[in-house]
C-alpha angles and dihedrals in degrees: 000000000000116000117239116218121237094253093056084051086050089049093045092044089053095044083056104038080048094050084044092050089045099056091047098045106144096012096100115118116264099195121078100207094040079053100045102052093043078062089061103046097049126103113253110295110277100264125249089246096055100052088049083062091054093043089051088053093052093048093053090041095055085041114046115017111119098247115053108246124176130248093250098050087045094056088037083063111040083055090057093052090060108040079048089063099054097070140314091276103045109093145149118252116218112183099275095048090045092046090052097052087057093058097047085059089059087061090234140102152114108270148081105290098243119150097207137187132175132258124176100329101312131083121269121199106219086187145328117241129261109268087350122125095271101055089049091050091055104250105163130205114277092029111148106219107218101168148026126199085346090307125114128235108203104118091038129108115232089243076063094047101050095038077068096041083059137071150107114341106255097039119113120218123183117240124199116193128175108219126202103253099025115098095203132054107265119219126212118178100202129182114232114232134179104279112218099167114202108226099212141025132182136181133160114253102194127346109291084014118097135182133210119193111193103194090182135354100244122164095275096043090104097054086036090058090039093059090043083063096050093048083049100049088039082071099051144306111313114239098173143014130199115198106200110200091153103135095011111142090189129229126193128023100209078053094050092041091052092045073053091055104056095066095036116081089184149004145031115343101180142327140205122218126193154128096288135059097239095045086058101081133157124205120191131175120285086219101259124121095177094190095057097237095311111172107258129183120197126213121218142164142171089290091062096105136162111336099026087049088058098056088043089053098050102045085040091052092040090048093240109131133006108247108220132197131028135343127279129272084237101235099155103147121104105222123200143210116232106173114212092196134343091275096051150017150170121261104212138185110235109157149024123230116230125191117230093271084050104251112149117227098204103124101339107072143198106309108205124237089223110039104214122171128218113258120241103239125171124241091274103059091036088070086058096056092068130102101233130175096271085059097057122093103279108342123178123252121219091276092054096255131135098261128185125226123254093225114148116206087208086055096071099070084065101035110027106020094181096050088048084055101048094054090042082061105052086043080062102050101047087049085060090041089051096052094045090055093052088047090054092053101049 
């Protein structure tokens, strides 16, 4: 092998320390103490030596691999390898992914409706959207995605991944997904539409028993939640609440934090803990409790993740509420957006989220105090266990005119066994409250 001389290795360590330097333009700290103590808390500098080792690579790799590939895309590269290796949320944001992320925080664009992680190489669904394609096309939860459009995905990123899974609204893409149980691949051809996912749903149950459905924390969940109560409780006392976080992938943690403090009078909600100050963060009540210490029973199951697992795990640690179905996803880590330039950025992984009694969530979960399973119902029934628009306060009917859903209570044994469960459950404990209270009194 040729030899290179040392001033080719110095071109080549400034090219890469000036592309470097380039991509994280404006993303130097600003704060000295933030600065400062992220100084004392870092491993030893990376030695001379070792980044000698790094620059050679770099140089072989440009010169010699078998297809030409510029300098940019090399380094591009070589950052998202080892942000990849971190954990299955850390990533690096090239325009595209960093475009699109912007546009899943607006709650609106052209796709499946799919929330997605990694797992060894292939694609997990953490949960389908509420009323999305997915949904409809029956994805569950804990579905491991292997092909799109009879291609496989091993060796992709999930940026990759999900910049497939998306597209113009009308156009139809295959989707092949291995299921525990099932001993064959399953395929499910789904059209893509514009998702547009609704935040927050309510209806009455019974008479004195509501129900609240968060499909997603976004940055108006909390006042959303708060004015679900106040239609409830305009109809009659409240006897009951059910908080339904089943499928939630969660969103944003103020948004999370405030749903929490609805319920909380007083005390600690949540808190972050990390390397730096600012990633180490405490969030109490504010001491309202605006249902006036209504029973509530939360439903959860293994596509509760993040933020839904936040507001579980308070109401479950402050004794506030009974949380019903299956065990978290176990999302418990707080990511954040650097930008490198105004076209791209890293997504990073600076913090853990830990309930009030200090559990951490990361990769454990909310157990639930009452362990229910998800019935096994057919198609047809699937399609029953939906909010749709009859079911929401006041919606309008095709003339225009006020209409009223057509939900039966006796329905839910046969189409949502765990909500069936959960208001069976408040109807019981009134019941008991009820006849404590008689006893009391003779």
């Amino acid at each position: 092998m040729k030899t290179r001389p040392f001033g080719h290795f110095l071109a080549v360590s400034c090219k890469v320390l000036f592309l470097m330097f380039a991509l994280s333009a404006g993303a130097a700290e600003t704060e000295a103490d933030a600065q400062t103590e992220a100084d004392q808390n870092l491993p030893p500098r990376l030695p001379l030596n070792d980044l000698r080792v790094f620059v050679q690579a770099f140089d072989q790799v440009s010169d010699a691999y078998v297809e030409e590939i510029d300098d940019r895309t090399l380094l591009e590269n070589a950052i998202r390898g080892m942000l990849s290796q971190l954990d299955p949320h850390s990533a690096y944001l090239d325009q595209k992914s960093f475009d699109r992320l912007q546009e899943t925080t607006t709650g609106k664009y052209g796709g499946l409706g799919l929330e997605v992680d990694m797992t060894d190489g292939f694609v997990r669904v953490i949960s389908p959207m509420d009323d999305t394609p997915a949904e409809g096309a029956g994805i569950l939860p804990g579905d491991i995605i292997i092909k799109l459009d009879d291609k496989p995905l091993k060796g992709q990123s999930l940026a990759e991944s999900i910049s497939v899974m998306r597209g113009e609204p009308g156009t139809e893409i295959m989707i092949t997904v291995l299921r525990d149980g099932v001993p064959q691949p399953i395929d499910f051809d789904v059209t893509r539409e514009v998702i547009s996912v609704a935040s927050v749903r309510d209806r009455m149950l019974d008479t004195g028993y509501g129900y609240i459905r968060i499909a997603q924390f976004h940055t108006e969940t909390g006042p959303e939640v708060g004015k679900a109560i106040d239609r409830m409780r305009e109809e009659g006392p409240l006897l009951g609440l059910v908080l339904d976080l089943r499928n939630n992938p969660g969103g944003v943690l103020q948004s999370a934090v405030a749903v929490a403090d609805l319920f909380i009078e007083d005390g600690l909600l949540v808190y972050t803990s990390g390397r730096l100050e600012n990633a180490r963060q405490e969030f109490r009540a504010t001491g309202q409790d605006v249902t006036a210490n209504v029973p509530i029973v939360v439903l959860v199951n293994e596509g509760s993740a993040s933020a839904s697992e936040i507001v579980a795990g308070a109401l479950q640690d402050h004794d506030r509420a009974v949380v019903m179905g299956n065990r978290t996803f176990g999302k418990g880590s707080v990511q954040t957006i650097l930008p490198l330039n105004e076209k791209k950025a890293i997504k990073l992984t600076t913090a853990l989220y830990f309930t009030p009694s200090g559990r951490s969530i990361q990769a454990e979960g909310i157990s639930p105090d009452i362990r229910v399973d998800r019935s096994q119902v057919t198609r047809l029934e699937r399609s029953r266990l939906r909010v749709r628009e009859s079911d929401l306060h006041n919606h309008l009917n095709q003339s225009g005119e006020e209409g009223s859903s057509d939900y039966n209570v006796e329905d839910l044994a046969l189409t949502d066994f765990q909500l069936n469960e959960a208001l069976t459950l408040l109807r019981g404990y009134n019941i008991l409250a009820d006849s404590n209270t008689g006893s009391e009194q003779n």
